[in-house]
C-alpha positions in Angstrom: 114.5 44.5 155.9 111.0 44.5 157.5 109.2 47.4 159.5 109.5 45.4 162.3 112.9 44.9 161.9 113.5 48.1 162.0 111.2 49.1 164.8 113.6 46.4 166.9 116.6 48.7 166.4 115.1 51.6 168.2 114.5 50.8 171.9 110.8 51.6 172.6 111.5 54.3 175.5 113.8 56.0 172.5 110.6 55.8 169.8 108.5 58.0 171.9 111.2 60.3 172.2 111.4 60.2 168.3 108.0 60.7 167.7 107.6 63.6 169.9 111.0 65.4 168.4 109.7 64.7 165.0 112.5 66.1 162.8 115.2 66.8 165.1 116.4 62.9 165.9 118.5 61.9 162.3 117.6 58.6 162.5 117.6 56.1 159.7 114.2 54.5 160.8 112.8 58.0 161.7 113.5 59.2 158.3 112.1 55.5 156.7 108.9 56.3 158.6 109.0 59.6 157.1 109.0 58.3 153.6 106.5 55.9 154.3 104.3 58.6 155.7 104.6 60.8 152.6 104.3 58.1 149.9 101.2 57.0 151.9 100.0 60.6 151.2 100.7 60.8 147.9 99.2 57.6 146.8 96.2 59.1 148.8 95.8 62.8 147.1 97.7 62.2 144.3 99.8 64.8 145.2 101.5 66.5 148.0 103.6 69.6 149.4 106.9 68.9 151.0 110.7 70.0 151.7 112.8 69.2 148.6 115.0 66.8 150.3 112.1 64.7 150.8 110.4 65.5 147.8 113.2 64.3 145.4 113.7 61.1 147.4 110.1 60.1 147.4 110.0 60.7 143.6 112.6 58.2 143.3 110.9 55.6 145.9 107.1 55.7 143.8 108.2 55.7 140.6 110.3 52.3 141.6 107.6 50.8 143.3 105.3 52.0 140.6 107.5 50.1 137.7 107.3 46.9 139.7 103.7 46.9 140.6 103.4 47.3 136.7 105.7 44.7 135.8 105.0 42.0 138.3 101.2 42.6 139.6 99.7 42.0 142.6 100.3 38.3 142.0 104.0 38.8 142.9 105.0 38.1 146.7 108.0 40.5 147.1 106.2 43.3 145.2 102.9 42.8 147.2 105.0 43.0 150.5 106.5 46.1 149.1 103.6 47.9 148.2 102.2 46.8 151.4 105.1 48.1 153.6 105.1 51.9 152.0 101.5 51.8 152.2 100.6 52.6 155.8 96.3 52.9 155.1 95.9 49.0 153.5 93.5 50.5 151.5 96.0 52.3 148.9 97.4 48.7 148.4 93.9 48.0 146.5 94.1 51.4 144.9 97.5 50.9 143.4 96.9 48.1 141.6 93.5 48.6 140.7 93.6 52.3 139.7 97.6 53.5 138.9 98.9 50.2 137.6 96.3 50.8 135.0 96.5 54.4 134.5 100.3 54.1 133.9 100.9 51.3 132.1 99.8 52.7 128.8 102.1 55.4 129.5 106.4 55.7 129.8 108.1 56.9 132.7 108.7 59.0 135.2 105.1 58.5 136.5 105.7 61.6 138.5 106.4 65.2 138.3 107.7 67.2 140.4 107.3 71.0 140.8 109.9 73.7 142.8 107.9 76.3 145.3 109.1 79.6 145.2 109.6 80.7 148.9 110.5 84.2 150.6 113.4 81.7 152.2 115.8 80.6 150.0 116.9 78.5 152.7 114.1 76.5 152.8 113.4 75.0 149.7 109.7 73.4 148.7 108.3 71.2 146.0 104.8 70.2 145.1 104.8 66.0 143.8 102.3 64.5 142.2 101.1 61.6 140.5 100.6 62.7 136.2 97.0 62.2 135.2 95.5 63.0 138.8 91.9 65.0 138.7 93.3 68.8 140.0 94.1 71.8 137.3 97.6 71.7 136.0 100.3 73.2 138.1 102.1 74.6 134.7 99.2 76.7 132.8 98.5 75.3 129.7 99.3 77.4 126.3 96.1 79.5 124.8 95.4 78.8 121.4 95.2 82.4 120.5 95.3 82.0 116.6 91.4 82.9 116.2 91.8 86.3 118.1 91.0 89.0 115.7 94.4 90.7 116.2 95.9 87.2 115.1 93.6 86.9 112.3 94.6 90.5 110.6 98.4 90.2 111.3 98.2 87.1 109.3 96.0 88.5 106.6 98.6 91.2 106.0 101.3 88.6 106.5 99.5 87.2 103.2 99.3 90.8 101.3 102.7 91.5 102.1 103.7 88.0 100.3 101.3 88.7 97.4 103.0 92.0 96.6 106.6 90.9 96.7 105.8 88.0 94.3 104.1 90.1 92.3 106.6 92.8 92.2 109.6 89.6 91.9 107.8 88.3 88.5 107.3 91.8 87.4 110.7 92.3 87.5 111.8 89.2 86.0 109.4 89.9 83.0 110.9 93.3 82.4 114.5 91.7 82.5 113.3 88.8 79.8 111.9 91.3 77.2 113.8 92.4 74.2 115.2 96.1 74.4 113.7 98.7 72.6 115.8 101.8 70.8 114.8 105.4 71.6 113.2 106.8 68.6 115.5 109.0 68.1 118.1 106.8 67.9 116.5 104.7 65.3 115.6 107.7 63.0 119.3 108.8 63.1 120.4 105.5 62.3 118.3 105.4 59.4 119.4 108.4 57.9 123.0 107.4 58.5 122.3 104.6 56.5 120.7 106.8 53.2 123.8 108.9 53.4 125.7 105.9 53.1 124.1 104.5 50.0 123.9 107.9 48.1 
């Protein structure tokens, strides 16, 4: 179904009212113009700030529309019109196949990610969506590589000692285990003259 379309199932007196009571009117048009709005943003900044509800269904919407636009091009009528209707500044309908149908196509989906806001209200519950590969610092901190640190480098070195010594002290042993048993000397000399008794 068209934009206009829908615009016709709303009587014009009633849009006003709509517009001005953004949010309060559970309309299925208000709430298409909604997403339209939000995917329009996110396309633009590459990523955006929203309610959850939203959030989660927008994720859903661009990572569809981004799978055809990859699949089909800009060649393709329905997906043109598509990308056309959720685009309300014409200008992201260039963008999107000239900058993120390339970007993504080397990559697998989800094209998105999709972050959750802590809030003082657990009520109210936000999310931060974005595009992958857009220009701003991670949301997630990245992991320090913290193996040349000179803490790091001295746990390891007596990581190594420790090793050395308890091979060391494990072939010593075996060694000591391998070799032939020796008699006390007084043992032998008593055994000896057992033996001259024995022959006198």
């Amino acid at each position: 179904m068209s934009y206009d379309k829908i615009r016709t199932l709303v009587p014009p007196k009633a849009w006003k009212h709509i517009k001005a009571t953004w949010g309060t009117v559970p309309t299925y048009a208000m709430r298409l113009e909604k997403i339209r709005q939000m995917m329009t943003g996110l396309f633009r900044y590459e990523r955006i700030e929203c309610h959850d509800k939203y959030g989660l269904e927008i994720q859903q919407y661009t990572e569809l529309l981004l799978q055809e636009a990859i699949k089909y091009g800009p060649r393709h009528k329905p997906t043109m019109e598509t990308v056309d209707f959720y685009m309300i500044e014409k200008d992201l309908v260039h963008k999107t196949f000239k900058l993120f149908v390339p970007r993504f196509a080397r990559f697998e989906p989800p094209y998105t990610k999709i972050h959750f806001i802590p809030t003082q209200n657990r009520e109210i519950k936000r999310v931060l969506l974005e595009l992958k590969g857009n220009p701003f610092p991670p949301v997630e901190p990245r992991p320090l590589d913290r193996k040349g640190s000179l803490v790091n480098i001295l746990l390891a070195e007596a990581k190594r000692d420790y090793v050395r010594q308890k091979v060391k002290a494990e072939s010593a042993k075996e060694e000591s285990r391998d070799a032939p048993v020796e008699e006390p000397v007084e043992a032998t000399q008593a055994k000896e003259t057992t033996e001259a008794i024995k022959e006198e």
